[in-house]
N, C-alpha and C positions, 0 to 999 in steps of 0.2 A: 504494500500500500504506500503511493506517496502522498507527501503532507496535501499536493495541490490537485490531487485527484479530481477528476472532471470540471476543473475550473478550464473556464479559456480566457487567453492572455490576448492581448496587443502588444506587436515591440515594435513602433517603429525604426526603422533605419538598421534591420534586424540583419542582413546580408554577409554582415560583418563587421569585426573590432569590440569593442564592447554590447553592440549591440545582439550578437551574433553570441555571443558569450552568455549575456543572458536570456536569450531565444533557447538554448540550450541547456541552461541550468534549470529553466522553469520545464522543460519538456522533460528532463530527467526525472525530477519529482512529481509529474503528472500532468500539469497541463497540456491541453491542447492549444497550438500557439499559429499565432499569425504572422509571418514575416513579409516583410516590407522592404522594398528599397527601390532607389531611383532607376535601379539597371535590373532589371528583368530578369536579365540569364543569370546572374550572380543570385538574386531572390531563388529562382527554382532551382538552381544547384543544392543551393543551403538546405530549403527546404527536403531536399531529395537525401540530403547526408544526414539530419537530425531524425535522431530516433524518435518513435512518437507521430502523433497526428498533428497536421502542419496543413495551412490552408496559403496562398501567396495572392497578396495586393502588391501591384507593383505599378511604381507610376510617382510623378512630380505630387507628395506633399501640398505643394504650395497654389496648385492648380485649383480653380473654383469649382469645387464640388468635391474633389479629391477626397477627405477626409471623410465627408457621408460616405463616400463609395467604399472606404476605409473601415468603416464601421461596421456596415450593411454586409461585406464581405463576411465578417467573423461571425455576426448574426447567424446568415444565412446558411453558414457552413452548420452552423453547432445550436443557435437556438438560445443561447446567452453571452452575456459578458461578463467576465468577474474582474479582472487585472488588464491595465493601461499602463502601460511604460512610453512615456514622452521621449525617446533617445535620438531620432534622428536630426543629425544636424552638419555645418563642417563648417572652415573660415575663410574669411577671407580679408587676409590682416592689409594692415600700413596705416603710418601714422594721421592723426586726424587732417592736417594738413593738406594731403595727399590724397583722403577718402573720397570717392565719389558718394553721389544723394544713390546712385542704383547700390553700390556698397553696401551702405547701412541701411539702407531699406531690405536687402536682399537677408542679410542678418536679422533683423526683426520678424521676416515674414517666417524662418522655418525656425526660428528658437522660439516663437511667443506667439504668432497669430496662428503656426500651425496645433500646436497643444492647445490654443482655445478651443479653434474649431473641430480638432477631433474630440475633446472631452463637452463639447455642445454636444455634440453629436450621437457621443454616448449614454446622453443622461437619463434620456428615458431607459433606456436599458438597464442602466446601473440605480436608477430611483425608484424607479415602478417596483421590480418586484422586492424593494423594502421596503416602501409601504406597507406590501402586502404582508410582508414577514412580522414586521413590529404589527399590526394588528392583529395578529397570529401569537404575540407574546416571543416572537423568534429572536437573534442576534446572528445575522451571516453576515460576515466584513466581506467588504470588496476591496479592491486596492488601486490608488493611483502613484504613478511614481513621475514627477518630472525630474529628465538631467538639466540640472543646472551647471555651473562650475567655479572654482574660486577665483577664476576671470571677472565673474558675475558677482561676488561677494566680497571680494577684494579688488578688483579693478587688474589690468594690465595690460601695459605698455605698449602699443599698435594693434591693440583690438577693443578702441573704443564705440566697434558695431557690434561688435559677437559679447562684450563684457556687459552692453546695453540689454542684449537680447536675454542674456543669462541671469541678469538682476530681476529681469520683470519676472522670469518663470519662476522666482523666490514669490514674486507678490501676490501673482498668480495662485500657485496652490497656498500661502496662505489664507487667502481671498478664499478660496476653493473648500478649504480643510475647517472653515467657520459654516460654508450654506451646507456642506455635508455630510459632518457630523454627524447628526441627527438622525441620517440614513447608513449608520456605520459603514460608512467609506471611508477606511483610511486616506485619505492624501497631502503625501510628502516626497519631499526630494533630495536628491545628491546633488552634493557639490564636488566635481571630479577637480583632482590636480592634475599629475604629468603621467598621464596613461599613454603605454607605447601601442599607437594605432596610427595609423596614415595619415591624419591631423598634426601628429608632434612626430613623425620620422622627419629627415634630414629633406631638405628643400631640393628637390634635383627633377631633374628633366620627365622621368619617369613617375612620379607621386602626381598626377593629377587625379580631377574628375572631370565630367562633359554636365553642364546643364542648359539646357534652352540652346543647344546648337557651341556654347563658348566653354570653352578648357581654362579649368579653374585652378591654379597653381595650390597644392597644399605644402604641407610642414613647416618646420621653423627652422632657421640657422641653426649651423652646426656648434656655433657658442652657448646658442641657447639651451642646446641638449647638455650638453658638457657640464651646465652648471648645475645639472641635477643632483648630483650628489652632493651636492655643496648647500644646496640649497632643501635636501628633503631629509629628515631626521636619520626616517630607516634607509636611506643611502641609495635610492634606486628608483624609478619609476616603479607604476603597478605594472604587469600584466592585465588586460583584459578580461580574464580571468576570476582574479583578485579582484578586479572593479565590478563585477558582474555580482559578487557577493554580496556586496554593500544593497546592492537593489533586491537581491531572490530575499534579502532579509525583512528588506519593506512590503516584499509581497508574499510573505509567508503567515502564519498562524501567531510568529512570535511575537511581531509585529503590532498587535491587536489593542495595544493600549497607546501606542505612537503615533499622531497627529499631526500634523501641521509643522515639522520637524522638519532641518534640511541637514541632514547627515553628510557630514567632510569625511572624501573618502581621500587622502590625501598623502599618507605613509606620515603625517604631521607638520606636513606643510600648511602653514598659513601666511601667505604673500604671493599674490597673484604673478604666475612668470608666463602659463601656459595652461591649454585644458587639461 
């Protein structure tokens, strides 16, 4: 028996890296999971290797409608929802001076207006049937998890678009973790530090991604990496993995009295360098 037995999950941005990790660790303990991502063949591969029942949206996030279709997907396959993990996202740095208005706007739409409109979207799913549960004298949590990061909580230096986007998703499920309460829906969030994923590898020719037609340059300098140890207590980035933990924690059983909560998943890092 696993702890998340017949729950079904949402993860966006699920294909891979942290996201992928916990598409995986939630499938392992039972749920039925949804994966997501911008590239299609990478979504149905994942979904094809993860053990467990796996259903695939795939498609721009950021698209008008996308996120009902996102929804309606998991609905439709399973008949419920129980867990929402907010993950998908990527950057795209340089200093404010330098930003363009498409920049920070592009930032805002997949860190904060896409986790609105997926958890709109979900709400009657995840509200209805507690109502009907609490008139019934019942208690079944559901779970939301938004990624935030301590970009977002502590600021840092050429990603005054993505550190914008990462603060609101703190207000957000704040905001979120007071109207639904009441409907025992957990929802809380991570704040990631320097997890080694294609966001924080080394800046080079190869580390892209494509959206809307343009090739988006990821990673950070090789300085930047370098200072990890220097700068993180336990001496090392996370693993994926490792990061994946922090979140199956928020949507697990244990979880049941933590609220409105932004847990730093960070090796003890608190000083904004990188996601």
């Amino acid at each position: 028996m696993g702890v998340l037995d017949e729950k079904v999950a949402i993860v966006t941005g699920s294909a891979r890296g942290i996201g992928r990790a916990t598409a995986e660790l939630l499938s392992e303990h039972g749920a039925k999971v949804l994966i997501n991502d911008l590239d299609g063949d990478v979504a149905e591969q994942t979904a094809s290797e993860i053990d467990g029942e796996t259903v695939v949206y795939a498609g721009d996030l950021t698209a008008n409608g996308a996120p009902d279709e996102l929804v309606k997907t998991a609905v439709d396959a399973w008949g419920r929802l129980d867990i929402i993990v907010n993950n998908a996202g990527y950057t795209q740095d340089a200093p404010i001076h330098k930003m363009s208005d498409e920049q920070f706007q592009n930032m805002l739409d997949i860190h904060n207006v896409v986790p609105f409109r997926v958890l709109r979207a979900a709400a009657p799913h995840l509200r209805e049937p507690a109502k009907q549960e609490r008139e019934e004298g019942k208690e079944v949590f559901r779970k939301v998890v938004n990624v935030s990061s301590i970009s977002g909580t502590m600021g840092n230096a050429g990603q005054a678009n993505y550190s914008a986007g990462k603060a609101a998703v703190v207000g957000l499920t704040k905001t979120l973790a007071k109207e639904w309460g009441q409907f025992k829906i957990n929802v809380n969030a991570v704040a990631f530090g320097f997890v080694e994923t294609r966001l924080t590898a080394a800046k080079e020719s190869g580390n892209t991604m494509t959206k809307d037609g343009e090739e988006i340059q990821l990673g950070i300098p090789e300085q930047m990496r370098a200072m990890a140890a220097m700068i993180i207590p336990l001496g090392r980035p996370a693993s994926p993995e490792e990061a994946a933990g922090g979140v199956f924690f928020l949507c697990s059983p244990w979880s049941n009295y933590v609220h409105g909560q932004v847990l730093n998943i960070t090796g003890g890092q608190f000083t904004g360098m990188t996601t």
